[in-house]
SELUM-805105 format. One record per residue (C-alpha): residue in three letters; x, y, z. Coordinates in nm, 3 decimals, decimal comma. Example, Ala and Ser with C-alpha at 12.3 -4.5 7.8 and 13.67 -1.06 7.14 Angstrom:
2
+---------+---------+---------+---------+
! residuo !       X !       Y !       Z !
+---------+---------+---------+---------+
!     ALA !   1,230 !  -0,450 !   0,780 !
!     SER !   1,367 !  -0,106 !   0,714 !
+---------+---------+---------+---------+
% end
This chain:
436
+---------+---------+---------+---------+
! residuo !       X !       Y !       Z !
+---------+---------+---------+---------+
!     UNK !  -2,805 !  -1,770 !  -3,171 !
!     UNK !  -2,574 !  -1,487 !  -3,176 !
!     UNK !  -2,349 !  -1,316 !  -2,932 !
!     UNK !  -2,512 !  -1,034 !  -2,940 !
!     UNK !  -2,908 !  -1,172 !  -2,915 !
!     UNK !  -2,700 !  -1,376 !  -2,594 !
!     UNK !  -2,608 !  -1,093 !  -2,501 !
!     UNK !  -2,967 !  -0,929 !  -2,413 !
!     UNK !  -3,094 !  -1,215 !  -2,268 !
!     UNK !  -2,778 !  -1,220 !  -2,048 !
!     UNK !  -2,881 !  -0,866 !  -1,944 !
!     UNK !  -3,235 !  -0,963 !  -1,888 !
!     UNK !  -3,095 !  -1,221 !  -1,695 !
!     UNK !  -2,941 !  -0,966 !  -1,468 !
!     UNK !  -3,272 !  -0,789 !  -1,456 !
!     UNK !  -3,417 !  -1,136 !  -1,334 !
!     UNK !  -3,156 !  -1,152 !  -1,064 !
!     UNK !  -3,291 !  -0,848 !  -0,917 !
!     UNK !  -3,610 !  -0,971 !  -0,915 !
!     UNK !  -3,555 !  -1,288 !  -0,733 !
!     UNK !  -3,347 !  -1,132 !  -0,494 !
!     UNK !  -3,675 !  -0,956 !  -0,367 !
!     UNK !  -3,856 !  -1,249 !  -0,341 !
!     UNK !  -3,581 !  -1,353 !  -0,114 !
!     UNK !  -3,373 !  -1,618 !  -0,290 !
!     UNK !  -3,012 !  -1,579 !  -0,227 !
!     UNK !  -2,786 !  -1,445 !  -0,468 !
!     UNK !  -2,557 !  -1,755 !  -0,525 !
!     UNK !  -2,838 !  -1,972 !  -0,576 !
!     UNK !  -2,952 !  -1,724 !  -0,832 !
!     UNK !  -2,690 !  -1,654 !  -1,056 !
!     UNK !  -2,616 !  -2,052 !  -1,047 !
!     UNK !  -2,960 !  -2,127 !  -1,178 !
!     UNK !  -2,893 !  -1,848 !  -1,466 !
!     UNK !  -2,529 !  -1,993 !  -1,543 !
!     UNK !  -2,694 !  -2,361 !  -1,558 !
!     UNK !  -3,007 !  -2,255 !  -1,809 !
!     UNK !  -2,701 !  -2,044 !  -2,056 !
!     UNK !  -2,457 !  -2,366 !  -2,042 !
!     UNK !  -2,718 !  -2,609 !  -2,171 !
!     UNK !  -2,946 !  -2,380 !  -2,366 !
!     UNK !  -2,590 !  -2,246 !  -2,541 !
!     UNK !  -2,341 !  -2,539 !  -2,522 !
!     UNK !  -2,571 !  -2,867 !  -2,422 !
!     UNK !  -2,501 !  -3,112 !  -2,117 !
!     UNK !  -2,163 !  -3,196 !  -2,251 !
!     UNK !  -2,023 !  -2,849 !  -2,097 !
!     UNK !  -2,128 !  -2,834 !  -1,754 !
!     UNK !  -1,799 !  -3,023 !  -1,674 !
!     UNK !  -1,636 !  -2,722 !  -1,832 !
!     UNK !  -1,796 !  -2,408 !  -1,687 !
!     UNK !  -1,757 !  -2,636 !  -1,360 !
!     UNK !  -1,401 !  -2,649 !  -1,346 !
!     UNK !  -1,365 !  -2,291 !  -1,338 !
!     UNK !  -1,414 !  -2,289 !  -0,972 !
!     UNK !  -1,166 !  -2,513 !  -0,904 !
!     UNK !  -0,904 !  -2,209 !  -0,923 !
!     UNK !  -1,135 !  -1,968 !  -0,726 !
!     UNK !  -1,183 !  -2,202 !  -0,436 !
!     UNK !  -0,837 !  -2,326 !  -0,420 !
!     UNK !  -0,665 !  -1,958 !  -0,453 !
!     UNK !  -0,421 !  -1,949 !  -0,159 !
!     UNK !  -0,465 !  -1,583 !  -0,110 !
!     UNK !  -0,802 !  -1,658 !  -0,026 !
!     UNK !  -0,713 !  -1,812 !   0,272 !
!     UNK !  -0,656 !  -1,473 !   0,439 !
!     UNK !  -1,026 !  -1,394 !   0,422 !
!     UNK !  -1,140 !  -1,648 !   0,744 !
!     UNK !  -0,835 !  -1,519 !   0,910 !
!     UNK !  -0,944 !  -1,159 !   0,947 !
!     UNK !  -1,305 !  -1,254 !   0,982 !
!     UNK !  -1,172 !  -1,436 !   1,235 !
!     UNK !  -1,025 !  -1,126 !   1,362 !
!     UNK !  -1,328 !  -0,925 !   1,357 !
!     UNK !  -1,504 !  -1,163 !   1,559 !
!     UNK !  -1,278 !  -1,163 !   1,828 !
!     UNK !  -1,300 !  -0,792 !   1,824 !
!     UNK !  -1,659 !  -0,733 !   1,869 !
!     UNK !  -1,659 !  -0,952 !   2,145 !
!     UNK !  -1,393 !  -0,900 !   2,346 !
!     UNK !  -1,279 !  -0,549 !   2,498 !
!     UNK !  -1,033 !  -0,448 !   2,253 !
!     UNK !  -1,253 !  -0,214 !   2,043 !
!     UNK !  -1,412 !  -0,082 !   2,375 !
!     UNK !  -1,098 !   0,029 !   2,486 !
!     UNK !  -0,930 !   0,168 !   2,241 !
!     UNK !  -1,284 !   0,429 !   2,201 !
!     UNK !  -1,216 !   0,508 !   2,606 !
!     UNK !  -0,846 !   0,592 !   2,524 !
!     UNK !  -0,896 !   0,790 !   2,241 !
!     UNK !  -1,162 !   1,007 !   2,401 !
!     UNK !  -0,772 !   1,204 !   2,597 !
!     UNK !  -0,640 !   1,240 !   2,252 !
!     UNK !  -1,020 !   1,408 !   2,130 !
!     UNK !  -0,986 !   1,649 !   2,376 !
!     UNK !  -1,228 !   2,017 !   2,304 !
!     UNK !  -1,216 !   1,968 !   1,984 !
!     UNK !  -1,537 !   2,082 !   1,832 !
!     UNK !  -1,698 !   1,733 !   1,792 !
!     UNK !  -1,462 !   1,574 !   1,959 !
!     UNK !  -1,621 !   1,254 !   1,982 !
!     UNK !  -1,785 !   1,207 !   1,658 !
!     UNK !  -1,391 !   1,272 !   1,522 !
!     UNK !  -1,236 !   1,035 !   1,764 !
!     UNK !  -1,504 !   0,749 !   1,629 !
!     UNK !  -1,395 !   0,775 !   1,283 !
!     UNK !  -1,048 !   0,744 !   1,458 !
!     UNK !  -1,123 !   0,451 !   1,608 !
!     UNK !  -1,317 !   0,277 !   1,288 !
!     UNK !  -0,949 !   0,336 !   1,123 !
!     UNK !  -0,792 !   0,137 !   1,357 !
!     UNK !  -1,039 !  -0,105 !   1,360 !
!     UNK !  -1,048 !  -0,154 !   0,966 !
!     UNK !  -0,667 !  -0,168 !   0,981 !
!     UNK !  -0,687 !  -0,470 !   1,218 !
!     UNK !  -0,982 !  -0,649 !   1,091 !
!     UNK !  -1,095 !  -0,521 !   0,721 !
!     UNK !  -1,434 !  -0,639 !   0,810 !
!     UNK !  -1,741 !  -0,358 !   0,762 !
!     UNK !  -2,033 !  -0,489 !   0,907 !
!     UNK !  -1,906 !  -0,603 !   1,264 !
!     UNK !  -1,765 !  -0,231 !   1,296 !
!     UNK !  -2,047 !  -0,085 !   1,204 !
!     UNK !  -2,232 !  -0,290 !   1,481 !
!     UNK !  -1,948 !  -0,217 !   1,735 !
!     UNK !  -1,955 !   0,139 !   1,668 !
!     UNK !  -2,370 !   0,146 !   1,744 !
!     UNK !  -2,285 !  -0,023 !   2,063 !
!     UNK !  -2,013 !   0,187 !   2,206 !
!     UNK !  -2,008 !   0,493 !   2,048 !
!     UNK !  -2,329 !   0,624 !   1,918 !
!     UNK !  -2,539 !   0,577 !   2,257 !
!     UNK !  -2,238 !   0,850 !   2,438 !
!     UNK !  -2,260 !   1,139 !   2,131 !
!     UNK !  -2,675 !   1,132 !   2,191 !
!     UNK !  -2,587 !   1,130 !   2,522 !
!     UNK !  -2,355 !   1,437 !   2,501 !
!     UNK !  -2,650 !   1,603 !   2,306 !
!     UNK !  -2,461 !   1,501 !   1,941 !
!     UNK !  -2,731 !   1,627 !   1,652 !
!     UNK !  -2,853 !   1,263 !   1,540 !
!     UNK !  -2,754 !   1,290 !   1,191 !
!     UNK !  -2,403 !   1,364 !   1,284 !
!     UNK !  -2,346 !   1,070 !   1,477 !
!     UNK !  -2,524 !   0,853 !   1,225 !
!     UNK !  -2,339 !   0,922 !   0,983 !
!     UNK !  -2,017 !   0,917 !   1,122 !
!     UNK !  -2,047 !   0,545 !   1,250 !
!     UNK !  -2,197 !   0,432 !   0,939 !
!     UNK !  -1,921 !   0,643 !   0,722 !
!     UNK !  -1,657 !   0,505 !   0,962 !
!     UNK !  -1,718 !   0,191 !   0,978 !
!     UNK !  -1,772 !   0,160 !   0,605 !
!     UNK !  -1,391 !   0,249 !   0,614 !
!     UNK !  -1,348 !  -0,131 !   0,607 !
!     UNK !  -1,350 !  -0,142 !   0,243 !
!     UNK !  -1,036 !   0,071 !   0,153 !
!     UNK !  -0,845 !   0,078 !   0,476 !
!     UNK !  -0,566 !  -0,233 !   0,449 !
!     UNK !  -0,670 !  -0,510 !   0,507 !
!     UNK !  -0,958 !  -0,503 !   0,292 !
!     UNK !  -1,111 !  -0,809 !   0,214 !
!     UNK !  -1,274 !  -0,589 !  -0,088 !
!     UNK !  -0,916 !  -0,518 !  -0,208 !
!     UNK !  -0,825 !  -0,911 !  -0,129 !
!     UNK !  -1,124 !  -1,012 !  -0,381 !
!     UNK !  -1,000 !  -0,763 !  -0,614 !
!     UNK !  -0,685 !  -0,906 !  -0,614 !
!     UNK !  -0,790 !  -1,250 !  -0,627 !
!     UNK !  -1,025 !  -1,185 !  -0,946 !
!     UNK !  -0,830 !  -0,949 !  -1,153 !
!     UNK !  -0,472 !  -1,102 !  -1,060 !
!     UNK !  -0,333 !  -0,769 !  -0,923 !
!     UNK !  -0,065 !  -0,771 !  -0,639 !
!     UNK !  -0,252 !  -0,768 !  -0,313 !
!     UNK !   0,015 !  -0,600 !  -0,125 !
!     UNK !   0,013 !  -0,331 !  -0,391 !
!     UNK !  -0,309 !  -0,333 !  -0,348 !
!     UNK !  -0,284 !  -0,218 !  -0,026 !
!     UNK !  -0,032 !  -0,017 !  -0,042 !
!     UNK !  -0,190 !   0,215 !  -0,310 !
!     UNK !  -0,520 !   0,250 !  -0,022 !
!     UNK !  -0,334 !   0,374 !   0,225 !
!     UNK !  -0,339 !   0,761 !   0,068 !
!     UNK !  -0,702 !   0,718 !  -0,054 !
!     UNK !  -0,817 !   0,561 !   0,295 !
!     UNK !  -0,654 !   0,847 !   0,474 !
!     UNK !  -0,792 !   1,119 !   0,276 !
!     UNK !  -1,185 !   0,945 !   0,321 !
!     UNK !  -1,091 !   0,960 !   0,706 !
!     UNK !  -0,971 !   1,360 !   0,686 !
!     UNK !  -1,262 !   1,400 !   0,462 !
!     UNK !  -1,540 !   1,283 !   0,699 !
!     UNK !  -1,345 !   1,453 !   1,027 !
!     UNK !  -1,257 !   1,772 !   0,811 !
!     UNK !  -1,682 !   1,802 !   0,764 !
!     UNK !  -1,720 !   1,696 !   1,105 !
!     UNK !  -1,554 !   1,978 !   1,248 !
!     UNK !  -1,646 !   2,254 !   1,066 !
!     UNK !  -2,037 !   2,166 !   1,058 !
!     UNK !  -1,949 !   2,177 !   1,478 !
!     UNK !  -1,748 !   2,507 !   1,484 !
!     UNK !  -2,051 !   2,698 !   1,243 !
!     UNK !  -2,334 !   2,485 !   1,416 !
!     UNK !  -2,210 !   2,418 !   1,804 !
!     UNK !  -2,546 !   2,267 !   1,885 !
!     UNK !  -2,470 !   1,951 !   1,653 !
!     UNK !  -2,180 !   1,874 !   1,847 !
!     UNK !  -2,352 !   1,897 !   2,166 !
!     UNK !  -2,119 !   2,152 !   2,288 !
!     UNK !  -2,408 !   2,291 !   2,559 !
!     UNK !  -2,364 !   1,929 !   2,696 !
!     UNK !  -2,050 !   1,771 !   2,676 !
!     UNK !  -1,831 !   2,030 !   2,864 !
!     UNK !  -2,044 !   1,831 !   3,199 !
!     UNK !  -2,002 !   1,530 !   3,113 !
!     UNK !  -1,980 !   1,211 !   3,317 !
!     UNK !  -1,786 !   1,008 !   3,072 !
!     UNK !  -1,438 !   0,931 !   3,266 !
!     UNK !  -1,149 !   1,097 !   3,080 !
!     UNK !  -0,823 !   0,846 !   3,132 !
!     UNK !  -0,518 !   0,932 !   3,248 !
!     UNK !  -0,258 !   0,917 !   2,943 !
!     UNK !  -0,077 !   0,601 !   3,084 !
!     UNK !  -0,423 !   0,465 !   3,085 !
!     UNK !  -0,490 !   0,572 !   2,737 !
!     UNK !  -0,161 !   0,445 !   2,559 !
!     UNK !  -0,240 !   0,127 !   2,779 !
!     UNK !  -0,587 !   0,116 !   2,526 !
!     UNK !  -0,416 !   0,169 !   2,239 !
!     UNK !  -0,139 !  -0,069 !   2,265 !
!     UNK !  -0,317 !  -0,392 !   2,123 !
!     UNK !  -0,504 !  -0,282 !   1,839 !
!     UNK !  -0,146 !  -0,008 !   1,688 !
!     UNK !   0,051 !  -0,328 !   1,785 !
!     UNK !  -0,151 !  -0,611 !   1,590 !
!     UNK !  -0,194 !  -0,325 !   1,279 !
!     UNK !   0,170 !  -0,268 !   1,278 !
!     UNK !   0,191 !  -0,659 !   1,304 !
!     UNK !  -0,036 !  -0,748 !   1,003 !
!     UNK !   0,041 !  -0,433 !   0,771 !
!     UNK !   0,424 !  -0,397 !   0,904 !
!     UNK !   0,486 !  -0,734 !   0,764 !
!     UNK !   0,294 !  -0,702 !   0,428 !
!     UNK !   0,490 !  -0,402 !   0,333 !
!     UNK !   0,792 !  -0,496 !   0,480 !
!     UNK !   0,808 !  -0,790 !   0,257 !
!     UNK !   0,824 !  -1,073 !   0,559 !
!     UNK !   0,533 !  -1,243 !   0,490 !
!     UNK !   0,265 !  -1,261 !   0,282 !
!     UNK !  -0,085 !  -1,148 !   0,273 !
!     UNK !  -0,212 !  -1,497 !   0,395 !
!     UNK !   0,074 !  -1,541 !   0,633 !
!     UNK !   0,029 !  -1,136 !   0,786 !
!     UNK !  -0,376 !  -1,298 !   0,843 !
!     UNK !  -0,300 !  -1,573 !   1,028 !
!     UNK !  -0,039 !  -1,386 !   1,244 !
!     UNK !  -0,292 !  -1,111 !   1,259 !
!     UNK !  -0,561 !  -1,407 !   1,381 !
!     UNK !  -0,269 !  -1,550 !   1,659 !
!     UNK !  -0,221 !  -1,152 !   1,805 !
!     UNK !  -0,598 !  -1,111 !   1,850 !
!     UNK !  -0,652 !  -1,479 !   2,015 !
!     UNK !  -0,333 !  -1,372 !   2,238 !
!     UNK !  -0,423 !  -1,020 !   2,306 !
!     UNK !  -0,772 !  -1,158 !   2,420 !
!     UNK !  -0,550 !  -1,466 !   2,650 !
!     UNK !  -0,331 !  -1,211 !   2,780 !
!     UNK !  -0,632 !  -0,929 !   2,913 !
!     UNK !  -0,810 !  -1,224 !   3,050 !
!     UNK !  -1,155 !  -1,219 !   2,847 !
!     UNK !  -1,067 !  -1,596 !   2,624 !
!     UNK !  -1,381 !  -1,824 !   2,694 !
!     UNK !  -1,496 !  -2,099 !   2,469 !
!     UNK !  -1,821 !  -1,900 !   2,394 !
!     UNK !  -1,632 !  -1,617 !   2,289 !
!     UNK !  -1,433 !  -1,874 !   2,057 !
!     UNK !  -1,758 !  -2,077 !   1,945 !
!     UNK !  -1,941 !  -1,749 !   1,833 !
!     UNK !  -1,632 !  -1,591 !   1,663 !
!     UNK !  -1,564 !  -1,877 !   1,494 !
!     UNK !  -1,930 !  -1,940 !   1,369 !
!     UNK !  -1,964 !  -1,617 !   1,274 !
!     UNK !  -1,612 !  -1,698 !   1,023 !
!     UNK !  -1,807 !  -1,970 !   0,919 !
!     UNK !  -2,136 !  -1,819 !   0,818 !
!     UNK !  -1,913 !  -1,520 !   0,665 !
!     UNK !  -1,653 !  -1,713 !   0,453 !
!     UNK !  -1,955 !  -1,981 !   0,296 !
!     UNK !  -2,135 !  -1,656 !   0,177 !
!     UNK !  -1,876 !  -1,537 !  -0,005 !
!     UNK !  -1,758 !  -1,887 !  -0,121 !
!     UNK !  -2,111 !  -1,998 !  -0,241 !
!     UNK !  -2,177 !  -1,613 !  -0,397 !
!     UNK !  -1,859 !  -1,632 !  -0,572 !
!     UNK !  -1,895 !  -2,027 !  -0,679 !
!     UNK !  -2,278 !  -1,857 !  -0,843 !
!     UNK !  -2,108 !  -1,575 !  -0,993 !
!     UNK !  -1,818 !  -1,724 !  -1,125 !
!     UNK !  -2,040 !  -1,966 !  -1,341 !
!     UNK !  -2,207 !  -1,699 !  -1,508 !
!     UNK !  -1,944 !  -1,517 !  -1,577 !
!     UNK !  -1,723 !  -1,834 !  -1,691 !
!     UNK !  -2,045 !  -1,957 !  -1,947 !
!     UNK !  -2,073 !  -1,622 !  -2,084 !
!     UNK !  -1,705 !  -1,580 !  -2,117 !
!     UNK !  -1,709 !  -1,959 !  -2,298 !
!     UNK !  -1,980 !  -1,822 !  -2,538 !
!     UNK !  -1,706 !  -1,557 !  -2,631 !
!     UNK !  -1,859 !  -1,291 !  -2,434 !
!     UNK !  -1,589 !  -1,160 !  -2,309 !
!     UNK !  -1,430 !  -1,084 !  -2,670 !
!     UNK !  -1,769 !  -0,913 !  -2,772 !
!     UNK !  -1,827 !  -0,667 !  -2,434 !
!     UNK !  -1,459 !  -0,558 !  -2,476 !
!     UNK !  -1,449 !  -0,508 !  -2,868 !
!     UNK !  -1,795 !  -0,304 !  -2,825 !
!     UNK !  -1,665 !  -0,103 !  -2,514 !
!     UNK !  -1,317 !  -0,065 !  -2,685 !
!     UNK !  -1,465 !   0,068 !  -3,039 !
!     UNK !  -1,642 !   0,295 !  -2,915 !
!     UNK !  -1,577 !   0,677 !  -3,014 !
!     UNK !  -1,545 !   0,795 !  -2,680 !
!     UNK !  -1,207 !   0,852 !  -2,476 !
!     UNK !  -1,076 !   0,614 !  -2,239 !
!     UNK !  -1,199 !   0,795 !  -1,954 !
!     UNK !  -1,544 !   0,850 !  -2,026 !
!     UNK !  -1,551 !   0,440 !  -2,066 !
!     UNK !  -1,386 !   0,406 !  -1,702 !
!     UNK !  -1,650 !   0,718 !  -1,563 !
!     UNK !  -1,927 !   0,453 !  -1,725 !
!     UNK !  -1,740 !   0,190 !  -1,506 !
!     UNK !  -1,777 !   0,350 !  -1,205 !
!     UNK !  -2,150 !   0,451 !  -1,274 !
!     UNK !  -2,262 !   0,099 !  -1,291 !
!     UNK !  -2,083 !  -0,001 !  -0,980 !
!     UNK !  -2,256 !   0,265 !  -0,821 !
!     UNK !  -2,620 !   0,171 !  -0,922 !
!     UNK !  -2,538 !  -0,177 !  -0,879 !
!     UNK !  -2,473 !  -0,111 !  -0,562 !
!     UNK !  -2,764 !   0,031 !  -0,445 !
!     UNK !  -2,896 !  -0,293 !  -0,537 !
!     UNK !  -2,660 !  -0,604 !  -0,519 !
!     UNK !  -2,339 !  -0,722 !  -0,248 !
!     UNK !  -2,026 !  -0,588 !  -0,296 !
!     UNK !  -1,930 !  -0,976 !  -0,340 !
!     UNK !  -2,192 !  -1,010 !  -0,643 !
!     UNK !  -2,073 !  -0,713 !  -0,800 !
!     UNK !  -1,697 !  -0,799 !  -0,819 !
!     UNK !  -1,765 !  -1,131 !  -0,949 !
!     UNK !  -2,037 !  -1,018 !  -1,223 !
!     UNK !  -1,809 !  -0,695 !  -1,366 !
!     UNK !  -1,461 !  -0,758 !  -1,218 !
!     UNK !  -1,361 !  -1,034 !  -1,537 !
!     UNK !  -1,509 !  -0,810 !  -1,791 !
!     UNK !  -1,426 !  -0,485 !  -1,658 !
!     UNK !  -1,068 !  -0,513 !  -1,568 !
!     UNK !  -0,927 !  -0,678 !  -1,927 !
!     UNK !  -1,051 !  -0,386 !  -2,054 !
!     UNK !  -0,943 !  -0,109 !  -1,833 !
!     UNK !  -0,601 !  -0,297 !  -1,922 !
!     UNK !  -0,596 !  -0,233 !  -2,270 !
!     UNK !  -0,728 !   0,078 !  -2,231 !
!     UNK !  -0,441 !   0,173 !  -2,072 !
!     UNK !  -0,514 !   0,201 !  -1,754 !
!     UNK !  -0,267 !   0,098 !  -1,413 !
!     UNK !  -0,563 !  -0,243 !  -1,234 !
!     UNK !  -0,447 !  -0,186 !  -0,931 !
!     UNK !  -0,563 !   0,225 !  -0,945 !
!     UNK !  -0,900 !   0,065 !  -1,071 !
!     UNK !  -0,910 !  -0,149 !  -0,765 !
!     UNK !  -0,923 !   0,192 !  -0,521 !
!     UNK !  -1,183 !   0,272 !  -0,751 !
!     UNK !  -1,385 !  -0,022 !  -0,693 !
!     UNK !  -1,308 !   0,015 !  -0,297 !
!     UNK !  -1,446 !   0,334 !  -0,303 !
!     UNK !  -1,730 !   0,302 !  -0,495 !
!     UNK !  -1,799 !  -0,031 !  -0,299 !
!     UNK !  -1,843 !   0,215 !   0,002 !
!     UNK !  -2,061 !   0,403 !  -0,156 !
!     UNK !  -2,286 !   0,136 !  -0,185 !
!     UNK !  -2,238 !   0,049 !   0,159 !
!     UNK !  -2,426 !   0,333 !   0,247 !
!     UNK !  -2,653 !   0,425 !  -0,028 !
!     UNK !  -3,023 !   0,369 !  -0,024 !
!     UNK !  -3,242 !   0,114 !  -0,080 !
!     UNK !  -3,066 !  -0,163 !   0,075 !
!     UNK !  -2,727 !  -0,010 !   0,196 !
!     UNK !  -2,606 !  -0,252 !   0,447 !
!     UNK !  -2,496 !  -0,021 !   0,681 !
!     UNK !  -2,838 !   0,132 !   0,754 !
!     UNK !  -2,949 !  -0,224 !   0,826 !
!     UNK !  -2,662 !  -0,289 !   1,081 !
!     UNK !  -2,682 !   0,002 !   1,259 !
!     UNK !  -3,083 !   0,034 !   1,313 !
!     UNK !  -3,010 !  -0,357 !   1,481 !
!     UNK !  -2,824 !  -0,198 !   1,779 !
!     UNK !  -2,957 !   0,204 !   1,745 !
!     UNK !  -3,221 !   0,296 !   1,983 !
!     UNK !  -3,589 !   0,241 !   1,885 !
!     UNK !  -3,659 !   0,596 !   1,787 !
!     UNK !  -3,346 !   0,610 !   1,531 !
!     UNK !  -3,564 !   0,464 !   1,183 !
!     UNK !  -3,447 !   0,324 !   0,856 !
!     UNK !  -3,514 !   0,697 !   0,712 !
!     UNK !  -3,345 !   0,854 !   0,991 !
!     UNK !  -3,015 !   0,665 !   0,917 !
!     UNK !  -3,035 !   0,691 !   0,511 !
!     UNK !  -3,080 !   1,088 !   0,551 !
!     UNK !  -2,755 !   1,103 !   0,768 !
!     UNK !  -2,579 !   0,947 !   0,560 !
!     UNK !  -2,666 !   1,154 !   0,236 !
!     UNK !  -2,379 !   1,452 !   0,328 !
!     UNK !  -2,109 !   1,128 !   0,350 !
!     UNK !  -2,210 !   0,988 !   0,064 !
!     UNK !  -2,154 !   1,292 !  -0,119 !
!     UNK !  -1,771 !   1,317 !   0,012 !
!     UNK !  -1,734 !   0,978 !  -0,073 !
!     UNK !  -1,869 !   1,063 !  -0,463 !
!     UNK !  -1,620 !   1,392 !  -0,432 !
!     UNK !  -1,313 !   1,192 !  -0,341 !
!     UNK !  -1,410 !   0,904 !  -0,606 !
!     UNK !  -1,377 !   1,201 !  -0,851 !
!     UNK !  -1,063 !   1,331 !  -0,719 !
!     UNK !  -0,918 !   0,903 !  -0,787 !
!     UNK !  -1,079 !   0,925 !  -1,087 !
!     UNK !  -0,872 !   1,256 !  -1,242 !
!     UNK !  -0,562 !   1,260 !  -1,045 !
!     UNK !  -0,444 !   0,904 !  -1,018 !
!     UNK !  -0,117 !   0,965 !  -0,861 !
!     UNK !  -0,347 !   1,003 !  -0,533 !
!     UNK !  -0,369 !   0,583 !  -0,568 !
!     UNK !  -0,064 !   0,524 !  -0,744 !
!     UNK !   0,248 !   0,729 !  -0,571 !
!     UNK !   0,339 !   0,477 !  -0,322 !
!     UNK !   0,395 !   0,217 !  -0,566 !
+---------+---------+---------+---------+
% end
């Protein structure tokens, strides 16, 4: 058989993934299965040592380390009063501003994806605290959709992204320049969404709920109050990112002192129990073996298909092909995007990420600006219908007259600011890259 005949059925394959996944089989289990019937169809029993050994250098990765740590993280934040209070204290700094507190909650999911980097426990947190008070304050429902779901899908470019730590693990690209080349990007999604938020209040008062909010009952704290909030969450960000960037420690090492400031914030306000320590750290557990055993499925697949010589045949196709560079990289980014809509950001990166990134390399092209690509467009897909994740997570905490088709339609005007700024990557690359 031929490379290119394995070739189709390797895309069929991926076809058939999609398929099983709606009959409910989990992904790692599936691309496993597909990896096992190419290794002895193509090579016989003799190489399933072979394609096996290739996870011995995913699992064992030391950077990867650093993903239970800020899981970790995350868990301790949804359940303890961190999160809550930092939302109270930024509601002085909102002040009138039209929309006040639909901007102050994308405020708040920065903070909370520079401390944690995880998406779907913000996304959760953000129902809980901050969605119930804009209906309150008579916030149009779409707006305040959309800004917790946009927020909190912040989590994949704000540092420290576990997207961008995957990345970095599977296309051996400097995490910390990883990170440092989100910052600009990350900031400019956050001014995006706040930018709309305003000006769709100042032309349309009614969606900020400005005939409500000027009575409302929500206690505004005094400013010692508020910096007393914020002091936790800025300190353990400027603990975890201060010491990537300053070149102290390590990605790995900034996690686990990340993990240590959390546990001790939580000791020091008094809220440490062993429940709250039991569920955070089963919800680490649960977290980190879905990646692991998505990962352990994906990189099988890709490591038979790479064995077959694969790998030499997608790039030498993509790479001879009379198009220019960019057009190859836009073609990139479009089949992130509909895979998205479709498959885990973890599936995704290990199914493209080894074929896609030798070649954006000999294209030309600067990995780690490809990685901010990837972030983004991972966000997209956090959002985007059928199966965005984000619509799932928030309709498990929004009240029971918010639907499924509520949530997707409020998201449609953030989705298309995410698409705008993935274009704005995409042609000016310096946006990424300048830091560095």
């Amino acid at each position: 058989m031929s490379i290119e005949i394995a070739t189709y059925l390797m895309i069929f394959a991926i076809f058939a993934i999609f398929a099983l996944l709606v009959l409910g089989l989990p992904l790692a289990f599936v691309t496993g299965l597909d990896a096992a019937g190419f290794t002895l169809g193509w090579f016989g029993p003799v190489a399933v040592p072979l394609v096996a050994s290739r996870l011995f250098g995913f699992i064992t990765e030391y950077s990867l380390v650093a993903v239970p740590m800020f899981v970790f993280m995350a868990g301790l934040l949804d359940r303890s009063g961190l999160a809550r209070d930092l939302f109270n204290a930024m509601r002085f700094f909102a002040g009138r501003l039209p929309g006040g507190v639909a901007v102050q909650t994308i405020v708040v999911a920065f903070f909370l994806a520079a401390i944690s980097g995880i998406i779907g426990g913000e996304i959760v947190l953000l129902g809980v605290l901050a969605l119930p008070q804009m209906l309150r304050l008579g916030y149009d429902k779409r707006i305040a959709i959309g800004v917790v779901c946009a927020g909190g899908s912040l989590g994949t470019m704000v540092p420290p992204s576990i997207v961008l730590i995957i990345y970095g693990l599977i296309a051996s690209v400097s995490i910390a320049d990883l990170f440092k080349a989100a910052i600009v990007p990350a900031a400019l999604l956050m001014g995006s969404y706040m930018l709309y938020v305003v000006v769709m209040c100042m032309r349309y008062p009614h969606m900020g709920g400005a005939h409500l909010e000027k009575d409302s009952s929500l206690p505004r704290l005094p400013l010692g109050e508020a910096f007393k909030g914020m002091f936790f969450p800025i300190a353990i960000a400027g603990l975890v990112l201060g010491s990537i960037y300053a070149g102290i420690a390590s990605v790995t090492e900034a996690a686990a002192m990340g993990a240590m400031g959390v546990l001790l914030a939580v000791l020091v306000r008094g809220e440490f129990s062993i429940k709250l320590l039991q569920e955070s750290l089963t919800q680490t557990l649960e977290t980190c073996g879905m990646i692991v055993w998505i990962g352990i499925g994906a990189a099988c697949l890709v490591g038979v298909y790479n064995l077959m010589g694969g790998n030499r045949f997608v790039s030498s196709a993509i790479t001879g092909l009379e198009v220019a560079p960019f057009v190859i990289v836009l073609v990139m980014m479009l089949i992130f995007l509909l895979l998205g809509m479709f498959l885990d950001w973890i599936g995704i990166a290990m199914l493209c990420l080894p074929i896609f990134v030798p070649i954006v390399v000999e294209l030309g092209y600067d990995p780690v600006w490809f990685g901010i690509l990837f972030a983004v467009s991972m966000q997209v897909s956090y959002i985007s219908p059928p199966f965005g994740p984000a619509a799932f997570y928030l309709k498990s905490v929004a009240p029971p007259d918010i639907t499924l088709t509520d949530i997707f339609r409020s998201m449609v005007p953030f989705i298309v600011i995410q698409i705008a700024v993935l274009g704005l990557l995409l042609y000016f690359p310096a946006i990424s890259t300048w830091l560095l």
